[in-house]
C-alpha positions, 0 to 999 in steps of 0.5 A: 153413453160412455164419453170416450174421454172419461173411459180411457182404456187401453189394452196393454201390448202382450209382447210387453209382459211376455217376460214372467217368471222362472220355471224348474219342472220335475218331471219323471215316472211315478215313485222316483223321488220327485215330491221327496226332492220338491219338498227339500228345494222348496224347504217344505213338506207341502208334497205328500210322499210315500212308497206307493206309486202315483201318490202325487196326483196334484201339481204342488209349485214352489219358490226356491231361491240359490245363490241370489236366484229366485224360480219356481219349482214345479213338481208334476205329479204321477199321474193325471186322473182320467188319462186311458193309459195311467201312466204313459199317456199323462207322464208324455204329457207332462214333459211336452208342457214342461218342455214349453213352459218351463226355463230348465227340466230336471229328468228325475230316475231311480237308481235303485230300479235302474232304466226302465222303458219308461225312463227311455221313452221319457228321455227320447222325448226331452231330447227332442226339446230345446230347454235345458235337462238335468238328468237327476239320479236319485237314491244314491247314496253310497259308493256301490249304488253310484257304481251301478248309477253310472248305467243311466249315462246310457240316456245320453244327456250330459248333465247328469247328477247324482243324488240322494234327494231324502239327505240332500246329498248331491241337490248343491252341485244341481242347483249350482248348475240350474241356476245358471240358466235362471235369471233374475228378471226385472220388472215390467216396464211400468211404474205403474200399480199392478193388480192381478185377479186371482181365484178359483174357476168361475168365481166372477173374475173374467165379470169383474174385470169387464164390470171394472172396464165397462165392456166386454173385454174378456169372454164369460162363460158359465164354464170353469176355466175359460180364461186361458192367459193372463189378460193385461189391461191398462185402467185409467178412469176417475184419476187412477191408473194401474195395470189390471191383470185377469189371470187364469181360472186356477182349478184345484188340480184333481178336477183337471184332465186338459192339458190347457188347464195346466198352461193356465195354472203355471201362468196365473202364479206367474202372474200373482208373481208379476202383481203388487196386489193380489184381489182374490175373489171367492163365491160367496155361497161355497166361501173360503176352499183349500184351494183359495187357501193355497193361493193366498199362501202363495200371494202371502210367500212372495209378499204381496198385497191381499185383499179378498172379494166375496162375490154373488153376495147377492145369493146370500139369505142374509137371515142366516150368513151375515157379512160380520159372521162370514167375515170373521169365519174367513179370518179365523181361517186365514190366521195368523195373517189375517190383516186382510181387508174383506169386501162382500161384492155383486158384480151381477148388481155391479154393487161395490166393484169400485171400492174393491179397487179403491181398497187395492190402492189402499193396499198398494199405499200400505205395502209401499209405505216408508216410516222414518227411523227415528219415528219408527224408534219413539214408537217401538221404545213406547211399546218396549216400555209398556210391555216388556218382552219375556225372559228366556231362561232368566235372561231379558232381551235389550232392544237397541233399535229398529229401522226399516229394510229398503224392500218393496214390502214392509220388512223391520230390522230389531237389532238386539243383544241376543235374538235367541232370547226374543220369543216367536210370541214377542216377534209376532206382538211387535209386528201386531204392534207396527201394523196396527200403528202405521196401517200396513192392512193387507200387507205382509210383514217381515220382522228380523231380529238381528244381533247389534254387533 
């Protein structure tokens, strides 16, 4: 029987996480410019843009930071699959969802097609809320289409921008008045570890976490995504403590026609946001998918701890897959970071769950440690010496030194004569370099080089 004094579990009030983190919403008709104007705030292409309406059928989510200031960026999309009325029903949708879960709303239109019906059933509907809406006016880029663009302060919202979201131009004065409804939030009110279960739909997390407990703590189900809201639990068992977070099934979007499924997605990144170390639990029999790709690159972005969880292991024929084959296959897919620490669990059989949290505090350790400079000096000046960098134009690199960044993960200052002359190979050998050394498995790194003057 469980000794009531050896299992001390106790389910953290949810008033005391109800803080996460900033959501911006881009929402709009299709082909206004909305995935044109993600890519740019979040400085990527992850959004695939072109001149065909309803391009964007998945949610893309982004971080952007300005002016000090860190959220997320969301860009809704076109349309959801299976909606009876294409546009109108899912574009409704969209903007109540955004409208409760996000902290501000850009409205995105077209100047060049002017209000269209659906531009005003959109804005009578943003109206209606109480969170703040930009009204953003795309392809503006000249000075007669900013003359005609002047229509669109018909829709009534005082804070109208003009812009032309593939140069850029205008996007500094929006984010200027974004952000000021954007705070930077402070974390929980905990010291304590913070662990977040993260993967795919009906993986095993929910079963994870109530093996972990010894109870049936959340509900399990064999239907993907019963999981709605971040479950925050407070684990103190066998000398360790921590607070364990059991997120939300994150679906690959395509596959999602609930608009509930869409709170989970936006509430799971926030807690990957929230967390020290991210767990995420794959199905060992359809491994390593595109969507547990873009999740890892997420928990990797914000510099999180990994560590990855290879469940119904037990599934497995072990003539054909074995652990090293499978292993080796997911880090050729996860590289260049692939210092990730892989365990190959059952939770049906209850095989090797309590080393998934040994290996957590293991990374949490990692990601936390501190090397004195003048170690971290006699080290960097050995390696230095025994394979020198290579010269850029005949021109060698001098190293002064290097100390280590006051951040919460491992970040490495090189303070050098010139960085232009360090090649992106060299960087990437010493960060090789420091995380073999001083065991930073599991943690990403930050390697800056940096001029001596």
């Amino acid at each position: 029987m469980r000794c009531d004094a050896c299992w001390m579990i106790e389910k953290t009030p949810h008033t005391k996480f109800q803080k996460m983190g900033n959501v911006v919403a881009i929402v709009g008709r299709p082909n206004v410019g909305k995935s044109t104007l993600y890519n740019r705030l979040v400085g990527s292409r992850d959004a695939i843009t072109d001149d065909f309406s309803g391009v964007t059928r998945d949610r893309k989510y982004g971080f952007c930071e300005w002016n000090g200031k860190r959220f997320t960026v969301v860009d809704t999309g076109g349309f959801v699959h299976g909606s009876s009325d294409v546009f109108e029903t899912a574009i409704r949708s969209q903007v109540r969802i955004a409208l409760e879960e996000a902290a501000a709303v850009l409205f995105m239109v077209d100047a060049q097609t002017g209000i269209t019906d659906l531009d005003e059933e959109i804005a009578k509907g943003l109206r209606r809320g109480k969170k703040p809406v930009y009204l953003v006016v795309n392809k503006v880029d000249n000075n007669k289409s900013l003359l005609e663009a002047n229509e669109f302060w018909g829709l009534g919202f005082d804070n109208t921008f003009f812009i032309a979201s593939i140069s850029g131009s205008g996007t500094g004065d929006l984010l200027d008045a974004v952000v000021e409804h954007i705070e930077n939030e402070e974390p929980l009110e905990t010291a304590l570890p913070k662990f977040s279960i993260v993967g795919r739909p009906n993986v095993g997390k929910s079963s994870l976490v109530n093996a972990l407990l010894g109870e049936e703590r959340n509900i399990v189900t064999p239907i993907a995504g019963t999981t709605r809201d971040p479950i925050h639990t407070t684990y103190n068992k066998f000398g360790k403590e921590f607070i364990l977070i059991d997120t939300a099934g994150i679906r690959k979007k395509t596959k999602v026609e609930e608009d509930l499924e869409f709170y989970s997605v936006m509430r799971a990144i926030r807690a990957v946001e929230e967390s020290d170390v991210c767990l995420m639990v794959l199905d060992a029999e359809s491994g390593l998918e595109s969507q547990d790709l873009n999740i890892l690159r997420l928990a990797q972005k914000r510099h999180k701890g990994i560590v990855i969880l290879v469940n119904k292991w037990d599934l497995i024929t072990k003539e054909t897959n074995t652990a090293r084959d499978y292993e080796a296959a997911i880090k050729n897919k996860l590289a260049p970071f692939n210092d990730v620490p892989i365990l190959f669990i059952s939770v049906h059989d209850k095989q090797r769950i309590f080393q998934a949290i040994e290996k957590a505090i293991e990374v949490y350790e990692n990601r936390s440690r501190r090397i004195k400079t003048a170690e971290l000096n006699e080290f960097v000046t050995e390696v230095i010496e025994r394979t020198p960098p290579p010269s850029v134009k005949g021109r060698f690199p001098k190293f002064k030194y290097v100390t280590q960044l006051p951040t919460p993960y491992p970040s490495f200052a090189f303070f050098v004569n010139n960085p232009n002359w360090v090649r992106d190979s060299y960087v990437q050998f010493l960060e090789n370099q420091i995380r073999e050394h001083y065991e930073f498995c599991g943690s990403p790194m930050e390697v800056y080089m940096r001029s001596k003057t």
